[in-house]
PAVONU-868741 format. One record per residue (C-alpha): x negated, y negated, z; residue in one letter. Coordinates in pm, whole numbers. Example, Ala and Ser with C-alpha at 12.3 -4.5 7.8 and 13.67 -1.06 7.14 Angstrom:
+--------+--------+--------+------+
|   east |  north |     up | type |
+--------+--------+--------+------+
|  -1230 |    450 |    780 |    A |
|  -1367 |    106 |    714 |    S |
+--------+--------+--------+------+
This chain:
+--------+--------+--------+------+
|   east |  north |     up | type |
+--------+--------+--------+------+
|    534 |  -5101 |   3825 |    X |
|    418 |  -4772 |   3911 |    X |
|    774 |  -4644 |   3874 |    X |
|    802 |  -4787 |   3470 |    X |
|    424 |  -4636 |   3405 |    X |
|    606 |  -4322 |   3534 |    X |
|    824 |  -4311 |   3322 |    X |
|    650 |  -4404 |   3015 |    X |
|    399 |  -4118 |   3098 |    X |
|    736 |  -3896 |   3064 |    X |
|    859 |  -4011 |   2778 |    X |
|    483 |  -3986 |   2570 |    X |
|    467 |  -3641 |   2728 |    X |
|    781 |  -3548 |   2592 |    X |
|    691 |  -3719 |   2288 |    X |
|    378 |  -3516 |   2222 |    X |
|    550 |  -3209 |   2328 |    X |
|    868 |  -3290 |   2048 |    X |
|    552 |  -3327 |   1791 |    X |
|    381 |  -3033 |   1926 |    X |
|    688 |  -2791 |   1843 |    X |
|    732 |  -2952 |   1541 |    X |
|    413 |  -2864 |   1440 |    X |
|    426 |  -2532 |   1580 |    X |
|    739 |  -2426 |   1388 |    X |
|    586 |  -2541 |   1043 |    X |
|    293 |  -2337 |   1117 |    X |
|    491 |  -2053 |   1208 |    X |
|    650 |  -2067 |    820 |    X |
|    283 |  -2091 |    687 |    X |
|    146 |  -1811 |    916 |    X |
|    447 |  -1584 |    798 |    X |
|    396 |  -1671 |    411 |    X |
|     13 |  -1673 |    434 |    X |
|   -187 |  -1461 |    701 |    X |
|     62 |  -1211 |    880 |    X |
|    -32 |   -948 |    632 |    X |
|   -370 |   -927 |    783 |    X |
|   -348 |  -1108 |   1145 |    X |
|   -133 |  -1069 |   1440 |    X |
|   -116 |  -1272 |   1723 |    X |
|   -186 |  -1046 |   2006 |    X |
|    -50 |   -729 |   1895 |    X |
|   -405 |   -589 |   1764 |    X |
|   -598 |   -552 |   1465 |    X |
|   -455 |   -534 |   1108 |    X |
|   -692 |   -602 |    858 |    X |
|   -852 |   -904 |   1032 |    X |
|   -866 |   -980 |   1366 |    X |
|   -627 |  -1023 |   1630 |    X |
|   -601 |  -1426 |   1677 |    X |
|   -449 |  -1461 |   2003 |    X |
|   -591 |  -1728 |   2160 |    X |
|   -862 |  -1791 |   1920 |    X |
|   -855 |  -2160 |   1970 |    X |
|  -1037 |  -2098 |   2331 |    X |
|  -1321 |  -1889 |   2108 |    X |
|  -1362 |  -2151 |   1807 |    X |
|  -1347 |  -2520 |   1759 |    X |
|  -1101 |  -2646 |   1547 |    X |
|  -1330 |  -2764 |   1315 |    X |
|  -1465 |  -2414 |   1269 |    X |
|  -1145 |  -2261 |   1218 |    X |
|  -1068 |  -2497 |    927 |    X |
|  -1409 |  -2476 |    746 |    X |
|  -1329 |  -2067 |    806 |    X |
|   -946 |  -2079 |    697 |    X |
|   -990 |  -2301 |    403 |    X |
|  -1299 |  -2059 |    299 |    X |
|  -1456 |  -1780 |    491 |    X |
|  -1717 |  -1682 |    207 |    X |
|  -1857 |  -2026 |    260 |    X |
|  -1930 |  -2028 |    603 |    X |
|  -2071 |  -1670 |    565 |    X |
|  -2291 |  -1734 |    290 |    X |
|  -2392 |  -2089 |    480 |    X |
|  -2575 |  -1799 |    733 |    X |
|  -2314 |  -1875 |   1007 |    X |
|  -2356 |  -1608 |   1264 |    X |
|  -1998 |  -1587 |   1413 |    X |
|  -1901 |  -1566 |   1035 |    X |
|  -2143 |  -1337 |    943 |    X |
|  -2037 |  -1110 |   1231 |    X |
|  -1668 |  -1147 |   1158 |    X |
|  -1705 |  -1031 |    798 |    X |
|  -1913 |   -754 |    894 |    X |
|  -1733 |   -653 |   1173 |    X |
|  -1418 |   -614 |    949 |    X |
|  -1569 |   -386 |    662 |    X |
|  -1672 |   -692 |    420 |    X |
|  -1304 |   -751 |    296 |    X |
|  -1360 |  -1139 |    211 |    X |
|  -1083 |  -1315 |    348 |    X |
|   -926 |  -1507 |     21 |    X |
|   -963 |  -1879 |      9 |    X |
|   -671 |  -2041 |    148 |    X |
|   -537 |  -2382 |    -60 |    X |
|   -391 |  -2517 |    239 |    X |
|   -435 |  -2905 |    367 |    X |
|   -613 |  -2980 |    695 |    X |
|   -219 |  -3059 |    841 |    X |
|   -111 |  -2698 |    755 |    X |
|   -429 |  -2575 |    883 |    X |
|   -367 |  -2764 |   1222 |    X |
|     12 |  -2655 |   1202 |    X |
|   -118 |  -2300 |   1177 |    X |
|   -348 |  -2367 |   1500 |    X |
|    -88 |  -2505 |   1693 |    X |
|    160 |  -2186 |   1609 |    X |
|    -87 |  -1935 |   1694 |    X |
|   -189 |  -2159 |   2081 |    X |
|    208 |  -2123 |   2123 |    X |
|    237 |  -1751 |   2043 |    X |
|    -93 |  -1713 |   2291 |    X |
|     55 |  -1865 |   2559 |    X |
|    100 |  -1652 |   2847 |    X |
|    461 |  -1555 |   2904 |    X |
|    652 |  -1484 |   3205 |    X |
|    647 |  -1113 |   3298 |    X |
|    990 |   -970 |   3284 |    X |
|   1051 |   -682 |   3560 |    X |
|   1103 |   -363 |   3399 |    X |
|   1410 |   -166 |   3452 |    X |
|   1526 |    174 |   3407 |    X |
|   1666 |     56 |   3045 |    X |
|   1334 |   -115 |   2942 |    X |
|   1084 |    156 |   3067 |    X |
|    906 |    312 |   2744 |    X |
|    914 |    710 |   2815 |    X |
|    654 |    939 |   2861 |    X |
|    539 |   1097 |   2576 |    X |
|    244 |   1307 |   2413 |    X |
|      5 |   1283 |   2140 |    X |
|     25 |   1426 |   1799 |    X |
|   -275 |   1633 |   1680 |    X |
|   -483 |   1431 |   1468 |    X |
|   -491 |   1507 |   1063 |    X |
|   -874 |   1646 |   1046 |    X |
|   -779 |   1925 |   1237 |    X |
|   -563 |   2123 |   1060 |    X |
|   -374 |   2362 |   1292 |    X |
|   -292 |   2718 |   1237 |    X |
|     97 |   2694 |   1236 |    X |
|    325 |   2449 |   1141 |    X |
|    685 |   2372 |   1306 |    X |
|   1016 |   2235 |   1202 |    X |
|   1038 |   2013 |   1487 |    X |
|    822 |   1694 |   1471 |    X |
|    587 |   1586 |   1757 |    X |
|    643 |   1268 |   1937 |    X |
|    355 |   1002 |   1848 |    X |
|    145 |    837 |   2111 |    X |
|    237 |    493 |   2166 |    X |
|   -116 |    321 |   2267 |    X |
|   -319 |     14 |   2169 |    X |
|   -367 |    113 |   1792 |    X |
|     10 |    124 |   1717 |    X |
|    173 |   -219 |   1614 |    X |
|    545 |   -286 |   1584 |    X |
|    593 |   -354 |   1177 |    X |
|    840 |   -627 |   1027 |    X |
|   1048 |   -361 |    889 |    X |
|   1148 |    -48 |   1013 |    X |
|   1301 |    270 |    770 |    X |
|   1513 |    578 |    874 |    X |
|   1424 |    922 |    708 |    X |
|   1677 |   1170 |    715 |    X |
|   1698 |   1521 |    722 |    X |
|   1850 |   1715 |    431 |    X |
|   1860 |   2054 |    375 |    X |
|   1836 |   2117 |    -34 |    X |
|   1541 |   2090 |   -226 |    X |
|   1380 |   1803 |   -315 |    X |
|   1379 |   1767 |   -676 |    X |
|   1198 |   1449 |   -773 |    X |
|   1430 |   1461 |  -1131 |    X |
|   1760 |   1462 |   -947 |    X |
|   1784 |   1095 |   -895 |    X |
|   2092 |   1087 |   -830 |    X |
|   2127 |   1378 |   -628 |    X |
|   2449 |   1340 |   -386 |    X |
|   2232 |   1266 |    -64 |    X |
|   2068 |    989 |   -176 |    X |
|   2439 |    795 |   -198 |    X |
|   2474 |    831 |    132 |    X |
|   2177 |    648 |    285 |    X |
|   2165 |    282 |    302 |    X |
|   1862 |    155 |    126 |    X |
|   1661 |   -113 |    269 |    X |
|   1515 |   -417 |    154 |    X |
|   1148 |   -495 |    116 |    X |
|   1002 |   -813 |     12 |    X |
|    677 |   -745 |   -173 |    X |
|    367 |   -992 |   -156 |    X |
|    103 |  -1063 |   -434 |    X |
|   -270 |   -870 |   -336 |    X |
|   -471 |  -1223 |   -284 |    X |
|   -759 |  -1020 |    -17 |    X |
|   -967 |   -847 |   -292 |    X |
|  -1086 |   -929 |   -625 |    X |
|   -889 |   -916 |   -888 |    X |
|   -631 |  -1085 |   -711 |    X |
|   -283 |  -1134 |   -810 |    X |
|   -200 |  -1526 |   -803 |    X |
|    177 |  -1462 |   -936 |    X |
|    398 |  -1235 |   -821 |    X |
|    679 |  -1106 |  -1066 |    X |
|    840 |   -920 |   -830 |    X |
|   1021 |  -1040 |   -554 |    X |
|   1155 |   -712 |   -411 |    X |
|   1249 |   -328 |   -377 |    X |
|   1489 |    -97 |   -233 |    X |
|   1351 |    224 |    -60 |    X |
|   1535 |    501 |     72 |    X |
|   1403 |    812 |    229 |    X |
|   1488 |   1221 |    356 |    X |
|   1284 |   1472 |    444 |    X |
|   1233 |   1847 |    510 |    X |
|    971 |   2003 |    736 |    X |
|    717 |   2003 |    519 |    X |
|    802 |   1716 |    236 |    X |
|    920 |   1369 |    261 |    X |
|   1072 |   1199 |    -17 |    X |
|   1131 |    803 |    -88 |    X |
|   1368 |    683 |   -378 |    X |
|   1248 |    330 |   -477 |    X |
|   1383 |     37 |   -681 |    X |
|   1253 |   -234 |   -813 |    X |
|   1368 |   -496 |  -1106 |    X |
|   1096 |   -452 |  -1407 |    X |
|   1241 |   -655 |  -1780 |    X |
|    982 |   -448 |  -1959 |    X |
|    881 |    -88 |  -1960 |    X |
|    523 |    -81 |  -2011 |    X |
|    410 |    299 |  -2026 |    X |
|     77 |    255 |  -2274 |    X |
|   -273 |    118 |  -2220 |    X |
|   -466 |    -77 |  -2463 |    X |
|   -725 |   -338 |  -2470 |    X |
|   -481 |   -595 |  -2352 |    X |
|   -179 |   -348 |  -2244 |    X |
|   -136 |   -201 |  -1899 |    X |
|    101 |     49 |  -1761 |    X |
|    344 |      7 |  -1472 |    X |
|    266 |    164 |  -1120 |    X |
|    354 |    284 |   -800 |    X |
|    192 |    429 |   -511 |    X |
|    279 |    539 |   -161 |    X |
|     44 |    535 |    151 |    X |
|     28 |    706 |    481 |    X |
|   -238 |    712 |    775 |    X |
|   -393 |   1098 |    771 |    X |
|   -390 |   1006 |   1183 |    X |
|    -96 |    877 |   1334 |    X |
|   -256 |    800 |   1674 |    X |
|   -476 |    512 |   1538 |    X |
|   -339 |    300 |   1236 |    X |
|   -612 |    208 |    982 |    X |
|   -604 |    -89 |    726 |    X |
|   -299 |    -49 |    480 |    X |
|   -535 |   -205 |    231 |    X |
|   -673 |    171 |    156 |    X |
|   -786 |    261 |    459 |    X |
|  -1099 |    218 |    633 |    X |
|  -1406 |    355 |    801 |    X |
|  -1317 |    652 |   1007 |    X |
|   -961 |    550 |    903 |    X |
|   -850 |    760 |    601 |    X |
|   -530 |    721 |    432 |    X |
|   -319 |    935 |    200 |    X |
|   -219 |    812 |   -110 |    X |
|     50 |    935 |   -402 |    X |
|    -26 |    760 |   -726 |    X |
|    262 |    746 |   -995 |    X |
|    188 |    574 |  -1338 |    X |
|    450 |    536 |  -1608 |    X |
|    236 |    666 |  -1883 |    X |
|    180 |   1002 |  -1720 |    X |
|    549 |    991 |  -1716 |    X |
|    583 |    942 |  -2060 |    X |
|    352 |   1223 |  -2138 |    X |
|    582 |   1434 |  -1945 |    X |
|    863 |   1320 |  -2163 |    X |
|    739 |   1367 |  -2469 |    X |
|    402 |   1490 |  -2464 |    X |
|     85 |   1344 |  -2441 |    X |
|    -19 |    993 |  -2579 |    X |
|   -295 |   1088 |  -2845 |    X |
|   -471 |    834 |  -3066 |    X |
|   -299 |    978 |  -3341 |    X |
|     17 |    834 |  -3150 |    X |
|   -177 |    502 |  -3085 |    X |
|   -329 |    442 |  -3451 |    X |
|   -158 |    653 |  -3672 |    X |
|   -381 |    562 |  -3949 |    X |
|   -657 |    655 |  -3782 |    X |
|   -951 |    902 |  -3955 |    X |
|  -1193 |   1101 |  -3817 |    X |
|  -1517 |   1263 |  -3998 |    X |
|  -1559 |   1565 |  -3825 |    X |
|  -1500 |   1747 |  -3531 |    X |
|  -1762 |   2033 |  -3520 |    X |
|  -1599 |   2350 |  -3470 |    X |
|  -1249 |   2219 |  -3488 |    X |
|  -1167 |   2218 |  -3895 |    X |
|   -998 |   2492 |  -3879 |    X |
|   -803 |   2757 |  -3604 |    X |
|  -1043 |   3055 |  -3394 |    X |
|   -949 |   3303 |  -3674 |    X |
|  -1018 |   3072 |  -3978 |    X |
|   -630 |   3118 |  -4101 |    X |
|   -540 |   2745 |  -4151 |    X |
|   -752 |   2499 |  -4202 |    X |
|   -690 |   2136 |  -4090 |    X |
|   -850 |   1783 |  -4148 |    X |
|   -997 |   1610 |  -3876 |    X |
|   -746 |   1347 |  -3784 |    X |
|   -466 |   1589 |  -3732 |    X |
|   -651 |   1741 |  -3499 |    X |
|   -524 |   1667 |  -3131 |    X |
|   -618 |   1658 |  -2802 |    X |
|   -402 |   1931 |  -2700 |    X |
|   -518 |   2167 |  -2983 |    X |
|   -897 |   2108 |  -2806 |    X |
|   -751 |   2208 |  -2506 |    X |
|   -631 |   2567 |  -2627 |    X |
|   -885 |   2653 |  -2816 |    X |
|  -1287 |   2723 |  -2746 |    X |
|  -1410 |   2339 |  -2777 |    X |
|  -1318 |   2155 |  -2487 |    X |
|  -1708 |   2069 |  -2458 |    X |
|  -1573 |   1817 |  -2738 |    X |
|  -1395 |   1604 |  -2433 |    X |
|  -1622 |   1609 |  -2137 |    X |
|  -1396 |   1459 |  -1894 |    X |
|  -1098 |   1740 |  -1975 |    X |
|  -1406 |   1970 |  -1966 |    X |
|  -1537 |   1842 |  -1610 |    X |
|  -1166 |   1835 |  -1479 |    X |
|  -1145 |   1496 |  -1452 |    X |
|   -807 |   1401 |  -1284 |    X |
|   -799 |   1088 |  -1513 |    X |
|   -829 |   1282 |  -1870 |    X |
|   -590 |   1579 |  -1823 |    X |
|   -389 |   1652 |  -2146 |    X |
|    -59 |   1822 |  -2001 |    X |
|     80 |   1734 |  -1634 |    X |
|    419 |   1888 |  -1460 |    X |
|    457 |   1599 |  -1260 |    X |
|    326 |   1208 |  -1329 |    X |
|    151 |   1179 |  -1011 |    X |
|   -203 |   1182 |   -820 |    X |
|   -245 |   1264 |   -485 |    X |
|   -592 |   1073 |   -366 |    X |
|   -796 |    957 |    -56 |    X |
|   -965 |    664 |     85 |    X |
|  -1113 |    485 |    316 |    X |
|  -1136 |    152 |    225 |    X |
|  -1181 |    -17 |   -116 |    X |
|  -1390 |    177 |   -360 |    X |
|  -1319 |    498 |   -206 |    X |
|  -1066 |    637 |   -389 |    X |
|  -1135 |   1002 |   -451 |    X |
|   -880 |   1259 |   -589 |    X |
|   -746 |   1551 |   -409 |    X |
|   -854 |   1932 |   -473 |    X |
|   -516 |   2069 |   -423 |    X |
|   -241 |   1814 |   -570 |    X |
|    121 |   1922 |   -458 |    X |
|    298 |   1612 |   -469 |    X |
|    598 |   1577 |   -715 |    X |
|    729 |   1233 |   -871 |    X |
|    990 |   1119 |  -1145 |    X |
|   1086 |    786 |  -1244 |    X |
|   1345 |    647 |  -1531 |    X |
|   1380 |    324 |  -1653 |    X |
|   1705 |    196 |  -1741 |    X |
|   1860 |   -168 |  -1783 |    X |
|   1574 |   -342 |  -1655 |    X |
|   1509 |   -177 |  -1369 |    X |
|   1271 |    146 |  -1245 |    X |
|   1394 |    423 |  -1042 |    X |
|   1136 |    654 |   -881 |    X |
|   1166 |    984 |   -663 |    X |
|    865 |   1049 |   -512 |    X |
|    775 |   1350 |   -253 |    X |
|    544 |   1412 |    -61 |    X |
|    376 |   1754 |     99 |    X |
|    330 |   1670 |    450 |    X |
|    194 |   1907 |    753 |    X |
|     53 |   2168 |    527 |    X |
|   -233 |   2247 |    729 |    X |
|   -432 |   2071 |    446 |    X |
|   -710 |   1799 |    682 |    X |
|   -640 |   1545 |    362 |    X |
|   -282 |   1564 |    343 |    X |
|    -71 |   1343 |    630 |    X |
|     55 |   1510 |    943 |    X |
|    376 |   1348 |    989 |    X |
|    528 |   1339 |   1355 |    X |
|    830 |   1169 |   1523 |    X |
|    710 |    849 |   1372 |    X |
|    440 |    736 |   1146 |    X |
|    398 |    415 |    882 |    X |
|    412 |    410 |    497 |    X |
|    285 |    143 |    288 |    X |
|    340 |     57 |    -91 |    X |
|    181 |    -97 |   -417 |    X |
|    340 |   -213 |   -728 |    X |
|    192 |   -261 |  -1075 |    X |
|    373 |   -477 |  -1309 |    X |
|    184 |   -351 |  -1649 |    X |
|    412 |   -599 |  -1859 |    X |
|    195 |   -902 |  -1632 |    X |
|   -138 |   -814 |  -1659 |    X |
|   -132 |   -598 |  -1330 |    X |
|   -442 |   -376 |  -1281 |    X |
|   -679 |   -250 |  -1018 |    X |
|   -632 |   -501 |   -729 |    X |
|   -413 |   -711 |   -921 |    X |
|    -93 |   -572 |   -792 |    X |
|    213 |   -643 |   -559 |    X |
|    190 |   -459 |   -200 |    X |
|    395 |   -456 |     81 |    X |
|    174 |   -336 |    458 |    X |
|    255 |    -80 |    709 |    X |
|    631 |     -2 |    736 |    X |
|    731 |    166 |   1048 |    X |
|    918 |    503 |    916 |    X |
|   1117 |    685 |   1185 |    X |
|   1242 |   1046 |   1169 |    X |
|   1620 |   1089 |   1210 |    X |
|   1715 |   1428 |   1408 |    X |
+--------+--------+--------+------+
């Protein structure tokens, strides 16, 4: 008897253990497709916390109350909740539609990624080698070199998904050749891009499903060529018309990896911003109302019926924005007046080189030096962008050995604004000698 109850104890334990893996393995597909943008499972924090072994800190039925919706348990005055949100800079953790099965699935994945594993001896092969720390980005130093530094590898720096090769080139880098001989040579590599669901407005849809990047660099620039599939070239703004985007990100510090979400507190990132209609402005001059609403009519412009020595005279709705700019009455546009970034009538270059550190922070740069052209052709963008990099400059990215890059795509032609975009989190971008 005690031999069959045995038995049967093996084959229920092997049951439950068949089950268990089962679960395990569709939680692993839901973790992948729903939180390992912002969590990892023991490698650190991303833009939430690290959840290794979080099933020993919470009770299950806290962790699905929390996973199905965070903002509820916070606002219910939960204290762990509370903490957690605060703790993390206040980025709400999106709702998750998921059924209390998934949620368990998920819970089950993460206890079998937390298990402690064996510790493999290391060898000669698998030692990681000594090596030194870069100098951090808010300390500019006096001189810069050719040769890059080799980055720390501590606590803050976590493997990415996806890993891209820059490569050195010796000609210039002219955002307008694109398709300068180099750039056939380089195998471009393949990034899936997610909608933004972690801030409000969220993207529920992605149209997107991809890009290609590829990337060289010279001692002091790095430049990305980038892909993507786009039916319809939006490059106006309207009431109900958006324009299509890009930007590039990199951490200012390369010894401790803020959020790719913008940054964070004491965690500044470096951001180039390219927008189609500043390229079109480039193209063919800037957008005016006049170009906009053609029958448009204006009154009066004080001062501006006629030219600074009274030769010509011209009615009001001819006037443009460019003929305020060159003459005496740019006190008629206060934002070209104040320098805004956002209201300047002729650019070289479609592009905005910016700051933050965390949502809301965005802030121009004093000196802008970056350089970026895009054409759209057949349903599909092309875009050059480069990148000033160890300048000296305490806001501009000191680029070593190693450091990540991170990307956001605006699909103008769906509505995409603001935090309704397509993103894609820290890429690991390596430095080919």
């Amino acid at each position: 008897m005690n031999r069959i109850l045995f038995l049967v104890l093996i084959a229920v334990t092997l049951q439950l253990q068949s089950v268990y893996a089962q679960n395990a393995a569709a939680g692993e597909k839901t973790f992948k497709a729903t939180c390992n943008a912002c969590h990892s499972i023991g490698k650190g924090k991303i833009v939430g916390p690290d959840l290794l072994n979080v099933n020993k800190r919470r009770t299950e039925k806290w962790l699905i109350s929390f996973i199905r919706s965070s903002q509820t348990v916070v606002k219910s005055g939960d204290p762990v909740a509370v903490k957690l949100f605060n703790d993390h800079n206040k980025i709400p953790m999106p709702d998750q539609k998921l059924t209390d099965v998934q949620i368990k699935d998920v819970l089950a994945y993460i206890k079998s990624k937390s298990a402690p594993a064996t510790p493999a001896k290391a060898t000669a092969a698998t030692k990681k080698p000594a090596i030194t720390p870069p100098s951090t980005a808010t300390k500019p130093s006096a001189k810069t070199t050719n040769k890059p530094t080799v980055v720390k590898q501590d606590d803050e720096w976590i493997d990415a998904e996806y890993k891209l090769k820059s490569y050195p080139v010796q000609q210039e880098l002219n955002p307008k050749d694109l398709n300068a001989a180099f750039w056939s040579k380089i195998e471009a590599l393949k990034l899936p891009v997610s909608p933004q669901t972690l801030a409000y407005p969220t993207l529920q849809m992605p149209s997107i499903d991809y890009l290609t990047v590829k990337s060289v660099y010279r001692p002091m620039e790095v430049a990305f060529l980038i892909e993507w599939n786009d039916s319809s070239k939006s490059n106006e703004v309207d009431v109900v018309k958006f324009c299509d985007q890009f930007a590039v990100e990199f951490p200012l510090n390369t010894k401790v990896i803020p959020s790719y979400m913008m940054g964070n507190k004491d965690g500044m990132v470096h951001i180039v911003h390219w927008k189609a209609i500043w390229q079109e402005d480039c193209e063919k001059g800037f957008q005016d109302v006049q170009v906009k609403y053609p029958n448009m009519w204006v009154d009066v412009y004080p001062g501006l019926e006629s030219y600074l020595d009274r030769s010509k005279r011209v009615y009001a709705q001819d006037i443009t924005s460019e003929m305020i700019v060159e003459t005496h009455a740019t006190g008629n546009m206060p934002g070209t007046y104040s320098h805004n970034p956002m209201s300047q009538i002729k650019r070289k270059y479609p592009v905005e080189e910016a700051n933050a550190e965390g949502f809301g922070t965005l802030a121009t740069q004093e000196t802008q030096q970056a350089k970026a052209w895009a054409e759209w052709k057949d349903g599909k963008w092309k875009l050059c962008v480069v990148v000033p990099v160890n300048t000296g400059n305490r806001y501009k990215a000191t680029f070593t050995d190693r450091t990540k890059v991170a990307f956001a795509l605006w699909d103008g032609g769906f509505q995409n604004i603001g935090g309704r975009k397509h993103f894609i989190p820290w890429v690991d971008l390596f430095f080919q000698k």
